[in-house]
C-alpha positions as CSV (number, residue, x, y, z in Angstrom):
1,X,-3.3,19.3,-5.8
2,X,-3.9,16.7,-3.0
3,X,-3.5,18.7,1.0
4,X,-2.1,15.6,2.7
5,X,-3.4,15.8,6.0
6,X,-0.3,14.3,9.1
7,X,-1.4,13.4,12.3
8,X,-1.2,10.5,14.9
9,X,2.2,9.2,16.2
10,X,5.0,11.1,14.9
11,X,7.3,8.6,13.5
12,X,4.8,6.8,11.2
13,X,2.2,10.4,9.4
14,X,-1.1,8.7,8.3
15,X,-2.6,11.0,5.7
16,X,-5.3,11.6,4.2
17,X,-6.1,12.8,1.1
18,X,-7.6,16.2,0.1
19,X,-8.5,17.9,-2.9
20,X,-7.9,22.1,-3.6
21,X,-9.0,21.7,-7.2
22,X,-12.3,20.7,-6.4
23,X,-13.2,19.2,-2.4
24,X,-15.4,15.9,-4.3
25,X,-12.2,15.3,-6.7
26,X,-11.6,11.4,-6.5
27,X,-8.4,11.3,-8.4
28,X,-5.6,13.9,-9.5
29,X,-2.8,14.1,-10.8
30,X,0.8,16.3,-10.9
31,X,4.4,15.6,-11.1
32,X,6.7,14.3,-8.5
33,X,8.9,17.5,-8.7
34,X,6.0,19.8,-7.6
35,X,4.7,17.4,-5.1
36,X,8.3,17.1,-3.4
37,X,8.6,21.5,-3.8
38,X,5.2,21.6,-1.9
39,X,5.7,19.3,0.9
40,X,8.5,18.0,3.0
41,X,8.6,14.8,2.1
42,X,11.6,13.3,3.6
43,X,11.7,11.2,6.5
44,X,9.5,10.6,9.2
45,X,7.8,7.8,6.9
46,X,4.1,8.1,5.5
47,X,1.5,6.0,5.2
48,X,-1.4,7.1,2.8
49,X,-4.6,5.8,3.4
50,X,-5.3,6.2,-0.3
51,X,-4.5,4.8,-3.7
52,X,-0.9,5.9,-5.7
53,X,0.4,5.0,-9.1
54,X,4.0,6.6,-10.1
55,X,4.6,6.4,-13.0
56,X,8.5,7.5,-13.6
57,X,9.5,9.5,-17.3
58,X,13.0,10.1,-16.3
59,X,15.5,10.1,-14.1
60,X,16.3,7.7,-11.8
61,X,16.3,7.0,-7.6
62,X,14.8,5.3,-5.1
63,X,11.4,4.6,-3.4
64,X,10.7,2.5,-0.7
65,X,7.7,0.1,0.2
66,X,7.0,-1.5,3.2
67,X,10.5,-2.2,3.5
68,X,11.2,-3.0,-0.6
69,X,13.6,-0.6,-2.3
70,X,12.5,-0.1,-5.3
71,X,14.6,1.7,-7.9
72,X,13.0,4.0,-9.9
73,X,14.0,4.3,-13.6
74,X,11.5,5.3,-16.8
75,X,8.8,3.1,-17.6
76,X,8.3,1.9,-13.9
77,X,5.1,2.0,-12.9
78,X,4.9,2.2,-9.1
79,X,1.4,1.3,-7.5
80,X,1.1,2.2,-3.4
81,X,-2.3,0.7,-1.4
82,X,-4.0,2.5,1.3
83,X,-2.2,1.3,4.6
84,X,1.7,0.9,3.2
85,X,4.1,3.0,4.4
86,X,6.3,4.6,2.3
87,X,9.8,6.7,2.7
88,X,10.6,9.1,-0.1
89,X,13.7,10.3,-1.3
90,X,13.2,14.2,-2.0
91,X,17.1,14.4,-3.2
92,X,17.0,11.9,-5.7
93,X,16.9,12.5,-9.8
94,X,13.9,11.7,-11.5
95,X,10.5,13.1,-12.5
96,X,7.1,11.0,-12.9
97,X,3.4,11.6,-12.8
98,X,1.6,10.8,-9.6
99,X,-1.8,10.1,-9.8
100,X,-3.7,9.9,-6.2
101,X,-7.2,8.5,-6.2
102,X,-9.8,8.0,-2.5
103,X,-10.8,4.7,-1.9
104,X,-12.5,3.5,-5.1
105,X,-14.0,0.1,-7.2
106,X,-10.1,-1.1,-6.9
107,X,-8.5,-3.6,-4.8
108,X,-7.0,-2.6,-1.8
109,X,-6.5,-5.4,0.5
110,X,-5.0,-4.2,3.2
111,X,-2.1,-2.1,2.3
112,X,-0.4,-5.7,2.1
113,X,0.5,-6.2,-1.6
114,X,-0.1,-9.6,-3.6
115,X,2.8,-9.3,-5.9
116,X,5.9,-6.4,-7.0
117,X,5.2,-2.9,-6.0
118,X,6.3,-2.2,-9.5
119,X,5.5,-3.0,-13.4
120,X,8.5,-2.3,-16.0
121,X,6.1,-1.5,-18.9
122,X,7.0,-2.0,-22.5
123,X,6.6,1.3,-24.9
124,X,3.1,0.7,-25.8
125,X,2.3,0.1,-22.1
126,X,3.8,3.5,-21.0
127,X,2.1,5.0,-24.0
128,X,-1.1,4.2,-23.1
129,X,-0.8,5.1,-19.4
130,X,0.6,8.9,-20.7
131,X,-2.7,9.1,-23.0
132,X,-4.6,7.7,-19.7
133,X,-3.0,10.5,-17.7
134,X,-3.2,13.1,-19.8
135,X,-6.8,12.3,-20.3
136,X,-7.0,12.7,-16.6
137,X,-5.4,16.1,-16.4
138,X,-7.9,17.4,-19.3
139,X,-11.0,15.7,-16.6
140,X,-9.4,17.1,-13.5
141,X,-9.7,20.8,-14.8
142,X,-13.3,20.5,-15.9
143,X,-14.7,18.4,-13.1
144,X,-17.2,20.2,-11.4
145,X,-18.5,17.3,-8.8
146,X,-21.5,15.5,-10.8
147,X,-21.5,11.8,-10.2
148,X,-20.6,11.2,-14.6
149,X,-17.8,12.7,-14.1
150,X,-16.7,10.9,-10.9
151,X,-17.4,7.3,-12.3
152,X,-15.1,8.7,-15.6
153,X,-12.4,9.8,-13.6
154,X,-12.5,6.8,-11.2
155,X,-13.0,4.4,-14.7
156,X,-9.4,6.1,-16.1
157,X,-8.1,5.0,-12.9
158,X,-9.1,1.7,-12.8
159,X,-7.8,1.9,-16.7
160,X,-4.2,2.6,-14.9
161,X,-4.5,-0.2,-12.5
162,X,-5.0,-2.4,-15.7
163,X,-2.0,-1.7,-17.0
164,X,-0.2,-2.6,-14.0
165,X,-1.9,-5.8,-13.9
166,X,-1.6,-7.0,-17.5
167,X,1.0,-9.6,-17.9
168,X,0.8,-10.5,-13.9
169,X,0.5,-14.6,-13.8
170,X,-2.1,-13.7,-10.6
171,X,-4.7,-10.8,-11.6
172,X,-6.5,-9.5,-8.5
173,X,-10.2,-9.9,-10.2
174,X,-9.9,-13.3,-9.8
175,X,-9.2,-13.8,-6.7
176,X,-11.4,-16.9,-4.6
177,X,-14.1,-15.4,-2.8
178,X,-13.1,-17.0,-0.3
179,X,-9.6,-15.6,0.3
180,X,-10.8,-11.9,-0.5
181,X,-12.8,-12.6,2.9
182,X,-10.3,-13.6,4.9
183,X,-8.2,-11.0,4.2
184,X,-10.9,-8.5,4.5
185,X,-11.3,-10.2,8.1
186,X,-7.6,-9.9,8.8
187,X,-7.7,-6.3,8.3
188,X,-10.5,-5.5,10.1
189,X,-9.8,-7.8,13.0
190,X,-5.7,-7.8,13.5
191,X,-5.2,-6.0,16.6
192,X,-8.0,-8.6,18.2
193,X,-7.7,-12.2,16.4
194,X,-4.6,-13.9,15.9
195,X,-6.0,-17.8,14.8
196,X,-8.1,-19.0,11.3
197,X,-10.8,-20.1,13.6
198,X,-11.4,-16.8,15.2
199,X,-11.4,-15.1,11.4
200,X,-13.3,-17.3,9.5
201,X,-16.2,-18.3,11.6
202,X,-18.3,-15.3,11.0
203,X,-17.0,-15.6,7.1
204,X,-19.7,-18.9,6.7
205,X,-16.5,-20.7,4.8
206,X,-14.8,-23.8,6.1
207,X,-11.3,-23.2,7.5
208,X,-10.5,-26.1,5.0
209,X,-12.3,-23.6,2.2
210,X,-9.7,-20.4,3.1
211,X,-6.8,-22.5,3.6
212,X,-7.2,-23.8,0.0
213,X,-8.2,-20.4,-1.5
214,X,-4.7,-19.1,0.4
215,X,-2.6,-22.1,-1.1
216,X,-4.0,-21.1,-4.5
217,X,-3.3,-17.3,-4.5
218,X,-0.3,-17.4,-2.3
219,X,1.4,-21.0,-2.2
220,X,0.9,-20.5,1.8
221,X,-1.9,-21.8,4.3
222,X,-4.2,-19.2,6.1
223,X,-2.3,-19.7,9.1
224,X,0.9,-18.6,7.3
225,X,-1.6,-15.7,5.4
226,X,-2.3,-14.4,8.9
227,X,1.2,-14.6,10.1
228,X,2.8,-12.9,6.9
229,X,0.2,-9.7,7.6
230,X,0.6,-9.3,11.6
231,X,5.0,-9.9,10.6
232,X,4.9,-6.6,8.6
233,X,2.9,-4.8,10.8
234,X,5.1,-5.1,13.1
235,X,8.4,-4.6,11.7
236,X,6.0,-1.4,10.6
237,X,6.0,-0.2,14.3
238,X,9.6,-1.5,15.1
239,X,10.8,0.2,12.1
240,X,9.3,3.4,12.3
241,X,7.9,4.1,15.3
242,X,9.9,4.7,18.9
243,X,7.2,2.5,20.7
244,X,8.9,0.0,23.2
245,X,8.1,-3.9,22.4
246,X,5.4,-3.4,25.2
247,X,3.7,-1.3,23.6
248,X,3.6,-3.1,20.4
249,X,2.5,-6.2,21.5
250,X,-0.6,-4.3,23.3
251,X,-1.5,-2.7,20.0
252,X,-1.3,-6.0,18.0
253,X,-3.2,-7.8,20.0
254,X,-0.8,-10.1,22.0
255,X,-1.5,-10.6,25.5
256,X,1.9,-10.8,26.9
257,X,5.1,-9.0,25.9
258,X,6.6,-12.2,26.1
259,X,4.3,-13.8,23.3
260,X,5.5,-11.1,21.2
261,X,8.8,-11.5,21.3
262,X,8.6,-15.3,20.4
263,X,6.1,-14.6,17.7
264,X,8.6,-12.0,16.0
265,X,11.9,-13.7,16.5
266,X,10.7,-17.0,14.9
267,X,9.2,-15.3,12.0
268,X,12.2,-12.7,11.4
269,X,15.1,-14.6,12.9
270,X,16.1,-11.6,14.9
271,X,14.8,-10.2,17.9
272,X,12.7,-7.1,18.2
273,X,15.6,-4.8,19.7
274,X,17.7,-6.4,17.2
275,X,15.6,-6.3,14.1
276,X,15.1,-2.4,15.2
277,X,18.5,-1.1,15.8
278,X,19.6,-3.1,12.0
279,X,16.8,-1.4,10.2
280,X,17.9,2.3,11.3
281,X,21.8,1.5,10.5
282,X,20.6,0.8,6.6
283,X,18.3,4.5,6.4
C-alpha cells in the first residue's frame, strides 16, 4: 500500500506517494477502510501530489475538494489531481476502492480541475471500472518493475480516467494547444507572474490566441483563467494554513500586502480575515 510521506507547513501535509509492494509501482490500489485504519486521516488537510480515483461501492459520506463537498454515495467516481487539497472524513460510512497512480500520460493541470470532481456512473460504467480494478489488483501482485508491466498498469489507469471522462460535453484530449500552455505557464510561474503578457510571451502564441483558446474551454478570457487559479490558491492558504495575509501575499507573488487584499476581496466579495474566520465556522 502507498507510505504517504507529510511534511512542510503543518496545516496544509503535501505528500508524496510511495510504494511497499514494490518501490517502481506506478499505481495501486486498496479500499478506503484500510487506508483510513492505516493512517490518520482526519484533519489537518492534504494535498497529494499524485493522481486519485475513488470509486465508492457503498455507503455513503462526505469528501471534500478544494473547497467542493462532495457526497459520496455508490457509483460515484471521485477523481483528485496532483496539487488539490483534500479533507477526509475518517468517521463517515462508506467503503470504495482507491486507486493511487505517480505522475503519468494523464492530465494534470495544475491540481485546478476543468469540470465536477465527480462522475455518477451508470451500471455498465461502474462495471467496467470494477473489472478495470480488479484487473489492477491481479497486476499489482505480480509486478516485478519491467517497463511492460508499468505501461499496462499505467494503460488500466488511463482506462479509469476514461470512464470518468465519457459523457463530459468538454473531454481533456482535446483541449487547444494553446490553452494547455498557458495553463502549464500558470502553474509553473504563479508565485512570480500575475498578467497574460508575462505568461504567454515565452509560449510563441498571441495573447489574442490564449484568450480565444480560454473562451472556448472555459467561457472565460485568460485574464479571468489566471485570476480563477491564483483565487483558489489563496483561499488554499487562507483556509488552511495559519499564515498571516502578509505572508500570503509574499508567497503568491504580490508585491504589497495591500495589493492582496484588493485582489482577494474583489474576487471573493469578502475580505481575507473575513473569508478565513467563515471557512473554519463551516469545518
Amino acid at each position: 500500500m502507498p507510505v504517504m510521506v507529510l511534511g512542510g507547513q503543518p496545516a496544509i501535509q503535501p505528500l508524496e506517494f510511495e510504494s511497499s509492494i514494490h518501490p517502481d509501482l506506478p499505481v495501486e490500489v486498496l479500499d478506503r477502510s484500510e487506508l483510513v485504519g492505516r493512517f490518520d486521516l482526519s484533519p489537518p488537510p492534504v494535498r497529494p501530489f499524485f493522481h486519485e480515483l475513488h470509486l465508492v461501492r457503498s455507503g455513503q459520506g462526505v469528501h471534500v475538494i478544494d473547497f467542493e463537498r462532495v457526497p459520496l454515495k455508490p457509483g460515484r467516481l471521485l477523481r483528485i489531481r496532483p496539487g488539490q487539497v483534500q479533507l477526509w472524513d475518517a468517521k463517515c460510512h462508506c467503503e470504495a476502492a482507491i486507486v493511487f497512480s505517480r505522475l503519468a500520460n494523464v492530465p494534470a493541470i495544475g491540481g485546478c480541475p476543468l469540470a465536477s470532481a465527480y462522475r455518477d456512473l451508470d451500471p455498465q460504467s461502474f462495471a467496467a471500472a470494477e473489472a478495470i480494478i480488479g484487473v489492477l489488483h491481479l497486476e499489482q501482485a505480480r509486478f516485478s518493475g519491467d517497463e511492460a508491466s508499468t505501461r499496462v498498469m499505467y494503460a488500466l489507469f488511463e482506462a479509469l480516467c476514461g470512464i470518468f471522462d465519457r459523457g463530459s460535453a468538454q473531454r481533456t484530449e482535446s483541449l487547444p494547444d494553446a490553452y494547455s500552455a498557458f495553463r502549464e505557464a500558470i502553474e509553473k510561474n504563479l508565485s512570480v507572474a500575475h498578467t497574460v503578457r508575462e505568461l504567454v510571451g515565452p509560449l510563441g502564441y498571441s495573447e489574442r490566441t490564449v484568450s480565444r483558446a480560454c473562451q472556448k474551454v472555459t467561457g472565460q478570457t485568460a485574464r479571468d483563467v489566471l485570476n480563477t487559479r491564483l483565487i483558489l490558491e489563496a483561499r488554499r492558504l487562507r483556509a488552511h494554513t495559519d499564515k498571516p495575509a502578509a505572508i500570503i501575499a509574499a508567497e503568491l507573488g504580490f508585491s504589497e500586502p495591500t495589493n492582496f487584499h484588493k485582489f482577494f476581496t474583489r474576487h471573493t466579495s469578502q475580505r481575507p480575515s473575513q473569508f478565513r474566520e467563515m471557512h473554519r465556522r463551516r469545518v
